[in-house]
PQR file of N, CA, C, O and H, with PARSE charges and radii, in Angstrom:
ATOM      1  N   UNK A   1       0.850  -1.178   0.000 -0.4000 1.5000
ATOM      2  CA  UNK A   1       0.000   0.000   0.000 -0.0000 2.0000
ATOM      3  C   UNK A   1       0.894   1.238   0.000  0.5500 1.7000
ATOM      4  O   UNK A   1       1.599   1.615   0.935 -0.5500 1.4000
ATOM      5  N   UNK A   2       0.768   1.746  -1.065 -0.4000 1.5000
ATOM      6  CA  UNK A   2       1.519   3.079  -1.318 -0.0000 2.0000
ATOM      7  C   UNK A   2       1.325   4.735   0.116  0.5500 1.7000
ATOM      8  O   UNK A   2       0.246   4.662   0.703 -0.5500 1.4000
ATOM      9  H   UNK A   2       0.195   1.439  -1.825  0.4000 1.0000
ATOM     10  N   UNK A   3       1.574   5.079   0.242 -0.4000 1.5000
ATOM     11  CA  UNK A   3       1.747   6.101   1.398 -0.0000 2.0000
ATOM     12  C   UNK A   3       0.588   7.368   0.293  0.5500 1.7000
ATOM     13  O   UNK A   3      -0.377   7.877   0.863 -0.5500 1.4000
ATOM     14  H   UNK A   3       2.450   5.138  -0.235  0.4000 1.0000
ATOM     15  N   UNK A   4       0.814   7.646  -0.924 -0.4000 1.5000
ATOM     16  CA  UNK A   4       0.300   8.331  -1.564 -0.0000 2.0000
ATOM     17  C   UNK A   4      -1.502   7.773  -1.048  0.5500 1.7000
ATOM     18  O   UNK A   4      -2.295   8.438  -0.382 -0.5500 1.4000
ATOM     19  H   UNK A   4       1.598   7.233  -1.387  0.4000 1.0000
ATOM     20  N   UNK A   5      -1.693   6.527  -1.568 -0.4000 1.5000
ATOM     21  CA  UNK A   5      -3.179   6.045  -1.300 -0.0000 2.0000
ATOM     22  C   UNK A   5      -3.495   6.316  -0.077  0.5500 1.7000
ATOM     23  O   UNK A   5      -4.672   6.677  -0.070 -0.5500 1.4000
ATOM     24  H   UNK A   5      -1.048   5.987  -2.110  0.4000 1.0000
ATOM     25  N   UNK A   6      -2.983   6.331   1.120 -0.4000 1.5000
ATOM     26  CA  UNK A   6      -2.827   6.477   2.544 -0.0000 2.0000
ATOM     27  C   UNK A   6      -3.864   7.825   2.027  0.5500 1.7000
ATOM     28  O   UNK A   6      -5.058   7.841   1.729 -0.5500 1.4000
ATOM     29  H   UNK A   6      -2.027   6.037   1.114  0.4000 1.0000
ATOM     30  N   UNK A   7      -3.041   8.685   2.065 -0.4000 1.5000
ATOM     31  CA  UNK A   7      -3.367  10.079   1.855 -0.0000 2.0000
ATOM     32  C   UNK A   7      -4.261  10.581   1.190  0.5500 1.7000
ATOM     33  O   UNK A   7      -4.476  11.760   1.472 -0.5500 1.4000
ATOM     34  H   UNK A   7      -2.071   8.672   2.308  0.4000 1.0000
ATOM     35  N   UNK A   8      -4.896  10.138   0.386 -0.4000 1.5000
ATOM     36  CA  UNK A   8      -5.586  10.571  -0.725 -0.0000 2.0000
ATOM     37  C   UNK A   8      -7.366   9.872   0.129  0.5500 1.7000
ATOM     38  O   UNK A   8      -8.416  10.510   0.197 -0.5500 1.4000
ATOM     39  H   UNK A   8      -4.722   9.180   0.157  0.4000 1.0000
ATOM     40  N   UNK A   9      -7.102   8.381   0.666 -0.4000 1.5000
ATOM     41  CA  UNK A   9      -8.283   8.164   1.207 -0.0000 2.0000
ATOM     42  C   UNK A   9      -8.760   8.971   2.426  0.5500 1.7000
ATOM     43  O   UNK A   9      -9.933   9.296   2.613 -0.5500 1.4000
ATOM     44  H   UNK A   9      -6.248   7.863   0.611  0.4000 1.0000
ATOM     45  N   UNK A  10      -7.728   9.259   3.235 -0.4000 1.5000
ATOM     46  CA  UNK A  10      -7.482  10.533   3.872 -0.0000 2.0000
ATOM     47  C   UNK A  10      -8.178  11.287   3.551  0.5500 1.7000
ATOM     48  O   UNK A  10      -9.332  11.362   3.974 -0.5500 1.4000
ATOM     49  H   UNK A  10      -6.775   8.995   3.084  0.4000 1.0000
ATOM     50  N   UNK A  11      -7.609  12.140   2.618 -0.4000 1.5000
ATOM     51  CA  UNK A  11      -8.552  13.584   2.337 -0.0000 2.0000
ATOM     52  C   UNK A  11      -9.985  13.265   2.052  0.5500 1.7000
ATOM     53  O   UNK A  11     -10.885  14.032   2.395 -0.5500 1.4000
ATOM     54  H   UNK A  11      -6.672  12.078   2.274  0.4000 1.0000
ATOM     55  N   UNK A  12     -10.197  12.168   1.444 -0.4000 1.5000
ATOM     56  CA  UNK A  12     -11.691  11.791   0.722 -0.0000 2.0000
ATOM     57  C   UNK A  12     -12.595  11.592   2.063  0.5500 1.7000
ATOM     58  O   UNK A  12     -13.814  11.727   1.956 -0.5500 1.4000
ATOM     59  H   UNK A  12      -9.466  11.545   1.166  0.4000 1.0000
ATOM     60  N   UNK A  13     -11.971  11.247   3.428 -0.4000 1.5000
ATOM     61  CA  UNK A  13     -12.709  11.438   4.579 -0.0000 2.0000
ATOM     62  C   UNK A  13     -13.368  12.685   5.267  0.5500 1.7000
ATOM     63  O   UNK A  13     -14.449  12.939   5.798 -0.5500 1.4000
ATOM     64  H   UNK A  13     -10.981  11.137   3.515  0.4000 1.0000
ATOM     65  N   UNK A  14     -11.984  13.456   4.953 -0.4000 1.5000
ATOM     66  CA  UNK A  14     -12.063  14.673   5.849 -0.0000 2.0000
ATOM     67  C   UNK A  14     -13.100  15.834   4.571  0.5500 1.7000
ATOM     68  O   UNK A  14     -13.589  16.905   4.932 -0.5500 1.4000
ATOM     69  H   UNK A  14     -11.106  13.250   4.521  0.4000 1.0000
ATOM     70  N   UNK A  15     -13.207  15.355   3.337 -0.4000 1.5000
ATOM     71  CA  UNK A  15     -13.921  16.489   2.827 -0.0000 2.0000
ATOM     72  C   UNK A  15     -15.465  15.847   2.871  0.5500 1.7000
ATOM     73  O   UNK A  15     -16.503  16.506   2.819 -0.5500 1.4000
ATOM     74  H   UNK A  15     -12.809  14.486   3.044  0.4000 1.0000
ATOM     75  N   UNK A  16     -15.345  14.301   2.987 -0.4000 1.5000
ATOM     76  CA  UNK A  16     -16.852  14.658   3.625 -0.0000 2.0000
ATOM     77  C   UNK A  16     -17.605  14.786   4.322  0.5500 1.7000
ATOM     78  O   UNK A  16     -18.813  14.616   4.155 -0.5500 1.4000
ATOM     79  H   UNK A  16     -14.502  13.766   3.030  0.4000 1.0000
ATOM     80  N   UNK A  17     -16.671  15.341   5.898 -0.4000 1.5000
ATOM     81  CA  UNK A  17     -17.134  15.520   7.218 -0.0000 2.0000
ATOM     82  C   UNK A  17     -18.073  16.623   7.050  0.5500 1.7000
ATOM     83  O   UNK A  17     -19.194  16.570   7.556 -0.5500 1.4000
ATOM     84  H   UNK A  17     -15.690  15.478   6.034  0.4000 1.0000
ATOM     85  N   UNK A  18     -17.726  17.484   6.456 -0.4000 1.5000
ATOM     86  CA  UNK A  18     -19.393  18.161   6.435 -0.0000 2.0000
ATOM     87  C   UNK A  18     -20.499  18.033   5.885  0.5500 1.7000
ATOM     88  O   UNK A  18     -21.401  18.863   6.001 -0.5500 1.4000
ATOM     89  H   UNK A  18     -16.815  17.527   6.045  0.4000 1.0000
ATOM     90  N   UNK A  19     -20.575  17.009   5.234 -0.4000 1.5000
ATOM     91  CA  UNK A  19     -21.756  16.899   5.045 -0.0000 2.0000
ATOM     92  C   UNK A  19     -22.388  15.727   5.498  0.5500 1.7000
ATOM     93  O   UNK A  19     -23.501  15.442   5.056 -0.5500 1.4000
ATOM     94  H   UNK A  19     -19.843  16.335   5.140  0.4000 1.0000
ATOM     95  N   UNK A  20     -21.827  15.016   6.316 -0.4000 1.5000
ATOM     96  CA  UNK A  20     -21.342  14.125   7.399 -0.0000 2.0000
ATOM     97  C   UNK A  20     -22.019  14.706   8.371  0.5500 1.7000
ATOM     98  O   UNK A  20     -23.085  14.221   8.752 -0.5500 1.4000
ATOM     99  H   UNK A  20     -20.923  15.247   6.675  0.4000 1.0000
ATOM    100  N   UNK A  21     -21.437  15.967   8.982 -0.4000 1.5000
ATOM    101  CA  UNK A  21     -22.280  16.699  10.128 -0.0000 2.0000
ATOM    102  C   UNK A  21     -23.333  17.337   9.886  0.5500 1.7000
ATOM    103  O   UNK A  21     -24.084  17.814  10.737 -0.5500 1.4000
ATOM    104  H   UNK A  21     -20.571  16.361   8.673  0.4000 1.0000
ATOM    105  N   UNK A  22     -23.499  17.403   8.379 -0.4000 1.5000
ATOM    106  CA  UNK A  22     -25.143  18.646   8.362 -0.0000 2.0000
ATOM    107  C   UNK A  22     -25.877  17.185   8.634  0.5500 1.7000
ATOM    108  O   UNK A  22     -26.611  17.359   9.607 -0.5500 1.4000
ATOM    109  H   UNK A  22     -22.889  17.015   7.687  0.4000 1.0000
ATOM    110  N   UNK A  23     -25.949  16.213   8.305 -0.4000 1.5000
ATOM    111  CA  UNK A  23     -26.398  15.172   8.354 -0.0000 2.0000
ATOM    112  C   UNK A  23     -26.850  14.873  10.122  0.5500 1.7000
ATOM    113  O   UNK A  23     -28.007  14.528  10.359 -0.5500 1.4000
ATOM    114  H   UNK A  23     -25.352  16.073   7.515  0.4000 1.0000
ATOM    115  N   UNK A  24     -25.996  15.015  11.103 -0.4000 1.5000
ATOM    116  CA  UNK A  24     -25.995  14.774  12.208 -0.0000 2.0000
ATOM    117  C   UNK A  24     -25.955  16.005  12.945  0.5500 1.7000
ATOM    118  O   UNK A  24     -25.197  15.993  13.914 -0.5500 1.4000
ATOM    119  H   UNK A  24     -25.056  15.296  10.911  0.4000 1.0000
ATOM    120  N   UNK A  25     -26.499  16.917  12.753 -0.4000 1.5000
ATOM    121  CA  UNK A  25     -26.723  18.305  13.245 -0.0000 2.0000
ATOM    122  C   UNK A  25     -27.358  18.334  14.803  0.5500 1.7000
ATOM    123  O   UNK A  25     -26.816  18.830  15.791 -0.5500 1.4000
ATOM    124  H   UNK A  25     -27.115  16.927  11.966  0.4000 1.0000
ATOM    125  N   UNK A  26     -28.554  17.717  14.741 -0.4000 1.5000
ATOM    126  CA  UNK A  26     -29.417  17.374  16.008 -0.0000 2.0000
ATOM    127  C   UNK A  26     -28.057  16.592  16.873  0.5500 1.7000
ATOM    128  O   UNK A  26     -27.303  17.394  17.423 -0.5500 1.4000
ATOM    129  H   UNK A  26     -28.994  17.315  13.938  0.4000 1.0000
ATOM    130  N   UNK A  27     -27.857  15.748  16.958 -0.4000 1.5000
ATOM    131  CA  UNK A  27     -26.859  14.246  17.330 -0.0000 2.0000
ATOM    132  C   UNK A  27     -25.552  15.583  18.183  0.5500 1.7000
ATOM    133  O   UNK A  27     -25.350  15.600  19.397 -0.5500 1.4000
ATOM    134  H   UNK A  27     -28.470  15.096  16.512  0.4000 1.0000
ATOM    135  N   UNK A  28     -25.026  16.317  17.417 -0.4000 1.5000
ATOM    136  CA  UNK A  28     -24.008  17.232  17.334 -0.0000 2.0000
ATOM    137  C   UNK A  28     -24.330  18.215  18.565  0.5500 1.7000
ATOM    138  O   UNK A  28     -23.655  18.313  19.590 -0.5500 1.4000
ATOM    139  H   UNK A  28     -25.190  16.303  16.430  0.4000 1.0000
ATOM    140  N   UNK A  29     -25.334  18.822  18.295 -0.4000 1.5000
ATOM    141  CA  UNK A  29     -26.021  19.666  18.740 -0.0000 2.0000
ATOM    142  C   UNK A  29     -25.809  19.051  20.897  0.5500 1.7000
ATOM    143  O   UNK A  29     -24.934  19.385  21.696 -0.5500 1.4000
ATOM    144  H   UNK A  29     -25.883  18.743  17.462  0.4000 1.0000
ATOM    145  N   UNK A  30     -26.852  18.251  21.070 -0.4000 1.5000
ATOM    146  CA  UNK A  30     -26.842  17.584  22.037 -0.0000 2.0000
ATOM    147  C   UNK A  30     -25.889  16.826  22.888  0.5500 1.7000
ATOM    148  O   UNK A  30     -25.719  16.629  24.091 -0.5500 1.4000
ATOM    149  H   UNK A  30     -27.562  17.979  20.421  0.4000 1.0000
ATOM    150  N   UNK A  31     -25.132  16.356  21.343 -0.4000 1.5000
ATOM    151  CA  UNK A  31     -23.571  16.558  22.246 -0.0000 2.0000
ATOM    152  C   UNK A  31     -22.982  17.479  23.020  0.5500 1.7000
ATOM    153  O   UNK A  31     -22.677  17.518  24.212 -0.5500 1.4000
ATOM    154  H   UNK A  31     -25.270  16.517  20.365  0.4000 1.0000
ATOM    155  N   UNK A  32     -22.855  18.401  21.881 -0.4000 1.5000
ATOM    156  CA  UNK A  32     -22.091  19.961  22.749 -0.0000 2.0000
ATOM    157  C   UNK A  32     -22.593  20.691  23.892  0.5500 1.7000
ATOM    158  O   UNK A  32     -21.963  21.241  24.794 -0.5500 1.4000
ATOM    159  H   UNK A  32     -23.103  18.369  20.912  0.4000 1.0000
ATOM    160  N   UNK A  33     -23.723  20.607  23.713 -0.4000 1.5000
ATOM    161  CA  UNK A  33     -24.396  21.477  25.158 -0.0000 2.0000
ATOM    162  C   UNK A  33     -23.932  20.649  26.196  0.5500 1.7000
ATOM    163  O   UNK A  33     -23.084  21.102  26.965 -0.5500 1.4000
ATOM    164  H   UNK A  33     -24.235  20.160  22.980  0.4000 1.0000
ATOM    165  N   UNK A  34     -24.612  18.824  26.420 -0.4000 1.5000
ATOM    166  CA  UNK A  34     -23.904  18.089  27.200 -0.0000 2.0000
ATOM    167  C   UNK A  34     -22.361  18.780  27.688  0.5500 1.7000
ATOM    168  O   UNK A  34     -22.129  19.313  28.774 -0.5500 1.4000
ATOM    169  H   UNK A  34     -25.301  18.456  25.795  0.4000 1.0000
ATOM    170  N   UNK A  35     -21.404  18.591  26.533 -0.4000 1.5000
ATOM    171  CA  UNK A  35     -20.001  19.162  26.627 -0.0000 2.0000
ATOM    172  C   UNK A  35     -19.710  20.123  27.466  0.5500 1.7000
ATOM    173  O   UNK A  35     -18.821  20.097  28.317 -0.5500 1.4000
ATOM    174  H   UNK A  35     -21.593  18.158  25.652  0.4000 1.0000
ATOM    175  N   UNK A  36     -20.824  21.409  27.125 -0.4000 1.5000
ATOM    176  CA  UNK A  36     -20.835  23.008  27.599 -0.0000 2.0000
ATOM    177  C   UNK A  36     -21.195  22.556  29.360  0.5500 1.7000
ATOM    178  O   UNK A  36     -20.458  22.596  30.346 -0.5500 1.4000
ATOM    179  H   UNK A  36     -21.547  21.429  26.434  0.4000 1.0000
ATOM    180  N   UNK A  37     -22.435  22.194  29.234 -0.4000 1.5000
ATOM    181  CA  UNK A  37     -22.872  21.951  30.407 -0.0000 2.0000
ATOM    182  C   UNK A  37     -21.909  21.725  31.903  0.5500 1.7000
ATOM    183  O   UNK A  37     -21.756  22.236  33.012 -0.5500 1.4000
ATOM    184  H   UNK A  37     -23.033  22.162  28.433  0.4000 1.0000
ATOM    185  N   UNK A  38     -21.380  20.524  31.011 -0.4000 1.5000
ATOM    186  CA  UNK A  38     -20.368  19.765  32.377 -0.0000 2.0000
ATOM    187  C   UNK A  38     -19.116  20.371  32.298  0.5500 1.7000
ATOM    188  O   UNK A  38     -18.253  19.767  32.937 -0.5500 1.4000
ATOM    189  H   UNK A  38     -21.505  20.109  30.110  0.4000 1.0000
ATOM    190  N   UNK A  39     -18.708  21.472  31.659 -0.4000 1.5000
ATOM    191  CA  UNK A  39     -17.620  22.147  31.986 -0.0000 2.0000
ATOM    192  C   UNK A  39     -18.043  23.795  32.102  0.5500 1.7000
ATOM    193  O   UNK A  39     -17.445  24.784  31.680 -0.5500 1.4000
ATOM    194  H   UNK A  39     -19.408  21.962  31.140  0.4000 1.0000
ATOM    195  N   UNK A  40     -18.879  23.715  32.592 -0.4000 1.5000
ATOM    196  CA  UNK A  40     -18.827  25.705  32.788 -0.0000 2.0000
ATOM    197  C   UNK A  40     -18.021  25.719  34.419  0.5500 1.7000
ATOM    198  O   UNK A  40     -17.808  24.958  35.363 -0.5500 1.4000
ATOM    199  H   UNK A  40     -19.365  22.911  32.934  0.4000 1.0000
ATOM    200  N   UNK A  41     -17.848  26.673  34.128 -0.4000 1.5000
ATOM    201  CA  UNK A  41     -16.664  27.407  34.776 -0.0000 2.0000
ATOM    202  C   UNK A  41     -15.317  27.149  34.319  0.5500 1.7000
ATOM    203  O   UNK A  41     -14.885  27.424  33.199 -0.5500 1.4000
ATOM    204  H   UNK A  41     -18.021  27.290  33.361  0.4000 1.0000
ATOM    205  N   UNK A  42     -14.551  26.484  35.467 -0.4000 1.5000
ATOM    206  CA  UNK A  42     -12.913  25.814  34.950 -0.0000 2.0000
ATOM    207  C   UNK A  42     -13.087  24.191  35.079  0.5500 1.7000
ATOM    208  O   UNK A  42     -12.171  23.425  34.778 -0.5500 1.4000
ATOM    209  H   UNK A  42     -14.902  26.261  36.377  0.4000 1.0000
ATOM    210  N   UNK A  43     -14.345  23.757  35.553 -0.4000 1.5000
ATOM    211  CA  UNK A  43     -14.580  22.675  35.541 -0.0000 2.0000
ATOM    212  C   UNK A  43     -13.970  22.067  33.998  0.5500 1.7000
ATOM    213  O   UNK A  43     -14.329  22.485  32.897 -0.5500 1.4000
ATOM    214  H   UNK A  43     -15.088  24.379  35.798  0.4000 1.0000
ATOM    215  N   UNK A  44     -12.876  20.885  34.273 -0.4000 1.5000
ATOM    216  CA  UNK A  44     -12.412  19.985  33.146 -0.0000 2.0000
ATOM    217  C   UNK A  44     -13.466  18.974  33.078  0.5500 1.7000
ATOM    218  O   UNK A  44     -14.218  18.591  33.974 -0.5500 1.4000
ATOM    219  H   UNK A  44     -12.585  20.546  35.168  0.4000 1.0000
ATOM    220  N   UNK A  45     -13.362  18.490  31.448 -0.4000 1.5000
ATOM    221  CA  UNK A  45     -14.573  17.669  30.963 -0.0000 2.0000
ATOM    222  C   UNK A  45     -13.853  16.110  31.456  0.5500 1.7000
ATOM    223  O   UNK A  45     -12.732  15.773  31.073 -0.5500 1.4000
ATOM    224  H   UNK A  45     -12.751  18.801  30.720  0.4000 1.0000
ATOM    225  N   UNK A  46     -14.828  15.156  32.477 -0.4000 1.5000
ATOM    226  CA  UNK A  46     -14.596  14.100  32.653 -0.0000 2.0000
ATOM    227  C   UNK A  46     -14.951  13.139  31.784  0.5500 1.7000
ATOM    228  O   UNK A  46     -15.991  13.318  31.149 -0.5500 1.4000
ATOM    229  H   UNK A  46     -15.739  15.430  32.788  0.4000 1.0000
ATOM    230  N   UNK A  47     -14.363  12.220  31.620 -0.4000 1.5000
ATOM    231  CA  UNK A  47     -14.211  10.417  30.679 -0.0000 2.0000
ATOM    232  C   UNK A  47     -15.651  10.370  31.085  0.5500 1.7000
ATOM    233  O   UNK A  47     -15.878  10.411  32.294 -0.5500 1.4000
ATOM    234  H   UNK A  47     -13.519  12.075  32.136  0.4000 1.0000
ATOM    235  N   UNK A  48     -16.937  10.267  30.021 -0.4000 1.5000
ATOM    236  CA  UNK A  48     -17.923   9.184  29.927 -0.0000 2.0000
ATOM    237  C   UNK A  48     -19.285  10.292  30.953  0.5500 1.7000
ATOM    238  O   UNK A  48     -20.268   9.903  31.583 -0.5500 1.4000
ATOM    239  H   UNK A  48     -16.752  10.233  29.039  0.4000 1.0000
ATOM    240  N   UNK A  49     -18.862  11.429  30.771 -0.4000 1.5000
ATOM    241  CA  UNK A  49     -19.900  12.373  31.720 -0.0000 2.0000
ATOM    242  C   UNK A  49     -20.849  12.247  30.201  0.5500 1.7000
ATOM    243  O   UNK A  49     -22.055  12.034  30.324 -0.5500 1.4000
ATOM    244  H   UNK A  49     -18.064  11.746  30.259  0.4000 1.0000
ATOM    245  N   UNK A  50     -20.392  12.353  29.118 -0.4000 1.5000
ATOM    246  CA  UNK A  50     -21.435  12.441  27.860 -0.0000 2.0000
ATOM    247  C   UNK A  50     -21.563  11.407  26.863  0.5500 1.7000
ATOM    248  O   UNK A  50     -22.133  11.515  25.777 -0.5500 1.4000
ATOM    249  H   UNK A  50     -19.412  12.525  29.017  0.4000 1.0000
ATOM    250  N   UNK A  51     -20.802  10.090  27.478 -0.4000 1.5000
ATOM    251  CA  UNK A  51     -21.062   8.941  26.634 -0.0000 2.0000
ATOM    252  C   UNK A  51     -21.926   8.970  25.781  0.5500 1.7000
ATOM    253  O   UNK A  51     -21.627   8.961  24.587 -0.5500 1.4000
ATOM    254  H   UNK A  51     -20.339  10.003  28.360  0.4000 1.0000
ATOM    255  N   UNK A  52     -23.384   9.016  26.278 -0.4000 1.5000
ATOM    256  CA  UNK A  52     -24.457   8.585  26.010 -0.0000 2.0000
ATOM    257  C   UNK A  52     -24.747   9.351  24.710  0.5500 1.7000
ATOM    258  O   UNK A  52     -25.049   8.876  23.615 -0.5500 1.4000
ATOM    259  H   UNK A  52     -23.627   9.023  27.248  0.4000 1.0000
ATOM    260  N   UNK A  53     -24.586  10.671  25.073 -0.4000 1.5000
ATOM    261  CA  UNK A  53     -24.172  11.512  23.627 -0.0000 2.0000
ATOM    262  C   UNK A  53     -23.325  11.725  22.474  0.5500 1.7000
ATOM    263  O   UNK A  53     -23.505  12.411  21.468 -0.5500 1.4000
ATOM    264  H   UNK A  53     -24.340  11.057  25.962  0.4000 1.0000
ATOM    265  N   UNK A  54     -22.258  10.910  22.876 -0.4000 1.5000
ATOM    266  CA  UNK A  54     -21.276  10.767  21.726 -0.0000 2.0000
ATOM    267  C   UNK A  54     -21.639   9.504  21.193  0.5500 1.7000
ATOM    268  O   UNK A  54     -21.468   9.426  19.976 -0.5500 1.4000
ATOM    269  H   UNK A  54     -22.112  10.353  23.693  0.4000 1.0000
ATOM    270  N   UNK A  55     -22.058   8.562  21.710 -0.4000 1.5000
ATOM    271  CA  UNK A  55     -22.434   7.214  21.186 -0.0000 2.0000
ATOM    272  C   UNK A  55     -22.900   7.722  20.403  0.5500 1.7000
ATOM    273  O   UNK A  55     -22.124   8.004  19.490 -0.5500 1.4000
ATOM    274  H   UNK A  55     -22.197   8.625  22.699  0.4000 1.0000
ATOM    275  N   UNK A  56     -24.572   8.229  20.181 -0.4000 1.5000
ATOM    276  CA  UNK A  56     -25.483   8.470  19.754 -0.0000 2.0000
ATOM    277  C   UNK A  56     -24.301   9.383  18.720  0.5500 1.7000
ATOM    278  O   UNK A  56     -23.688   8.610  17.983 -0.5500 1.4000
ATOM    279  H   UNK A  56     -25.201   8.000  20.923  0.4000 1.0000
ATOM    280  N   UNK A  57     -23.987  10.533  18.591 -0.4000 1.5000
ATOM    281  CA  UNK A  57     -23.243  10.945  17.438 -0.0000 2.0000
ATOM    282  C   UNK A  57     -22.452   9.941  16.322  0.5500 1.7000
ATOM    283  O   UNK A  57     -22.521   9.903  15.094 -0.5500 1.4000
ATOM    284  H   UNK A  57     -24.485  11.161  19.189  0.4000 1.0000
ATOM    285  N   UNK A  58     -21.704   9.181  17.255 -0.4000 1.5000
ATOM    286  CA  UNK A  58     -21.141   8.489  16.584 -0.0000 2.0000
ATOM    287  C   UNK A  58     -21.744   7.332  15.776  0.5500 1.7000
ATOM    288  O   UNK A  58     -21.156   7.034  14.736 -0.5500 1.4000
ATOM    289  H   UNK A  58     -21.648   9.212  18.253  0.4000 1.0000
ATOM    290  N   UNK A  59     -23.067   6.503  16.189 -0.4000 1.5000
ATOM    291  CA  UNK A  59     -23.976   5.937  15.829 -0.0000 2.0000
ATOM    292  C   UNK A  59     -23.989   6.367  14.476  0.5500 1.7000
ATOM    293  O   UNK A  59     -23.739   5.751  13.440 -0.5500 1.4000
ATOM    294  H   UNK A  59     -23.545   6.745  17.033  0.4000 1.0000
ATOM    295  N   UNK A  60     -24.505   8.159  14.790 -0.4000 1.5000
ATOM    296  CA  UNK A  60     -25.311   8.824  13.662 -0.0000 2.0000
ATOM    297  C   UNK A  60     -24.389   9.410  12.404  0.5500 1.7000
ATOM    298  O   UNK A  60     -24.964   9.976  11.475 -0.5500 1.4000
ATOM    299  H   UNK A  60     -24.708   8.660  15.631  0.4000 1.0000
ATOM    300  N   UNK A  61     -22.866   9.247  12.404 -0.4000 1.5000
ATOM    301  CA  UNK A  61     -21.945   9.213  11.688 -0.0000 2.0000
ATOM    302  C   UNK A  61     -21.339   8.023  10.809  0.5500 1.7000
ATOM    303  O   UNK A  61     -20.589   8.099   9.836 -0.5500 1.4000
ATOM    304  H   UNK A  61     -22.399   8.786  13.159  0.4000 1.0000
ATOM    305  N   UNK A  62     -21.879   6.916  11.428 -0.4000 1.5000
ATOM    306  CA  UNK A  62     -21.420   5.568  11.313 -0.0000 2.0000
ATOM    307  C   UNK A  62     -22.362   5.530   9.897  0.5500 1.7000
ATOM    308  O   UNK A  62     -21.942   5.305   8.762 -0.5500 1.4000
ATOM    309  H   UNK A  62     -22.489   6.854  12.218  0.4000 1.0000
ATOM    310  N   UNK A  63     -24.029   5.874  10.384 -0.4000 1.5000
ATOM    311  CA  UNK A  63     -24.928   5.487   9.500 -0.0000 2.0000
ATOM    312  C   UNK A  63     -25.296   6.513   8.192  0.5500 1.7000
ATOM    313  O   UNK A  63     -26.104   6.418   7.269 -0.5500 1.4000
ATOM    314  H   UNK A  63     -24.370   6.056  11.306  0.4000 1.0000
ATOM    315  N   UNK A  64     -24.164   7.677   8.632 -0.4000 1.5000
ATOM    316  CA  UNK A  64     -24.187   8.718   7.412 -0.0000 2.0000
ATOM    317  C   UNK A  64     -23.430   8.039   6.774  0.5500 1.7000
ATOM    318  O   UNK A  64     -24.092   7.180   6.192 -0.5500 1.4000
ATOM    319  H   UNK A  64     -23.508   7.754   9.383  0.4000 1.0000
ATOM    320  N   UNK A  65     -21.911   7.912   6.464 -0.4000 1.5000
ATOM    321  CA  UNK A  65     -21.122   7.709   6.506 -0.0000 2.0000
ATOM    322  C   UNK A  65     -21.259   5.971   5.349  0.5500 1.7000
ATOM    323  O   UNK A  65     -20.645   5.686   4.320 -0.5500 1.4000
ATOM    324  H   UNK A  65     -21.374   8.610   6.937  0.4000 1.0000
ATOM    325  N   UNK A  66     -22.265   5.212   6.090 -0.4000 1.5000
ATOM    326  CA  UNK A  66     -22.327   4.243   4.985 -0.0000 2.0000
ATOM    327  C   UNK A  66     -23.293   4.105   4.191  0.5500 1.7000
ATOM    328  O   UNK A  66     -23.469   3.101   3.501 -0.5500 1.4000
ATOM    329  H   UNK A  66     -22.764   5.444   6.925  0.4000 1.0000
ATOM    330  N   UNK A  67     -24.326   5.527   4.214 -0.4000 1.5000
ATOM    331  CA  UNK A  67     -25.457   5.811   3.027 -0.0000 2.0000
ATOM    332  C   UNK A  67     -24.378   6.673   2.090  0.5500 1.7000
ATOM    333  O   UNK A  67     -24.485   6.562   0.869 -0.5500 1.4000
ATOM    334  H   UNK A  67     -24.183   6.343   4.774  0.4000 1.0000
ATOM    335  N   UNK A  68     -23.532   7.371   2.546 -0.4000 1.5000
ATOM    336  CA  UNK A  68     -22.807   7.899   1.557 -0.0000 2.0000
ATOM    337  C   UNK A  68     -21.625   7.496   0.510  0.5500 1.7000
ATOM    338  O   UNK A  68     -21.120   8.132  -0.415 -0.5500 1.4000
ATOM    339  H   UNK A  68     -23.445   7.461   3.538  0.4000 1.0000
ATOM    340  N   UNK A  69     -21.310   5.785   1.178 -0.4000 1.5000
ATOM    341  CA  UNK A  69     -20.510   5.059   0.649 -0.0000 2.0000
ATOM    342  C   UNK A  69     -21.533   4.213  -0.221  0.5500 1.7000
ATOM    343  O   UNK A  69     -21.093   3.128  -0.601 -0.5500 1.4000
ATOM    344  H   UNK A  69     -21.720   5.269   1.929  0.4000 1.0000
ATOM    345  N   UNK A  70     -22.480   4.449  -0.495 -0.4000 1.5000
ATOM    346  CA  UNK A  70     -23.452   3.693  -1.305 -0.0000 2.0000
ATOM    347  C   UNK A  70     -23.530   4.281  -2.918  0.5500 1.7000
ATOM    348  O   UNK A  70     -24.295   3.759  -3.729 -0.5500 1.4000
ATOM    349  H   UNK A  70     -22.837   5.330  -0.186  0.4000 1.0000
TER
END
């Protein structure tokens, strides 16, 4: 496997993260506040305070992700 192919499948990921995320907007959304939530102030974000929400993102990326490989 050439280092060039490395790279190239690479980019073909990262340019279709957005439309990847307009896709998962809601999913995204509910993440971050979660995120916001459990760190206001200087409070640092703890391991698994938003599992439940990144699952669910990630779920909802998984299933963009292989309608778009179709």
């Amino acid at each position: 496997m050439s280092a060039s192919n490395v790279w190239s499948r690479s980019r073909e990921k990262i340019r279709l993260f957005p439309e990847l995320f307009a896709q998962c907007a809601a999913e995204a959304t509910v993440y971050g506040k979660c995120v916001a939530s459990t760190t206001t102030g200087r409070q640092e974000l703890q391991k698994d305070l938003c599992a439940k929400e990144f699952e669910a993102l990630k779920t909802c990326f998984a299933k963009a992700a292989k309608k778009k490989a179709k």
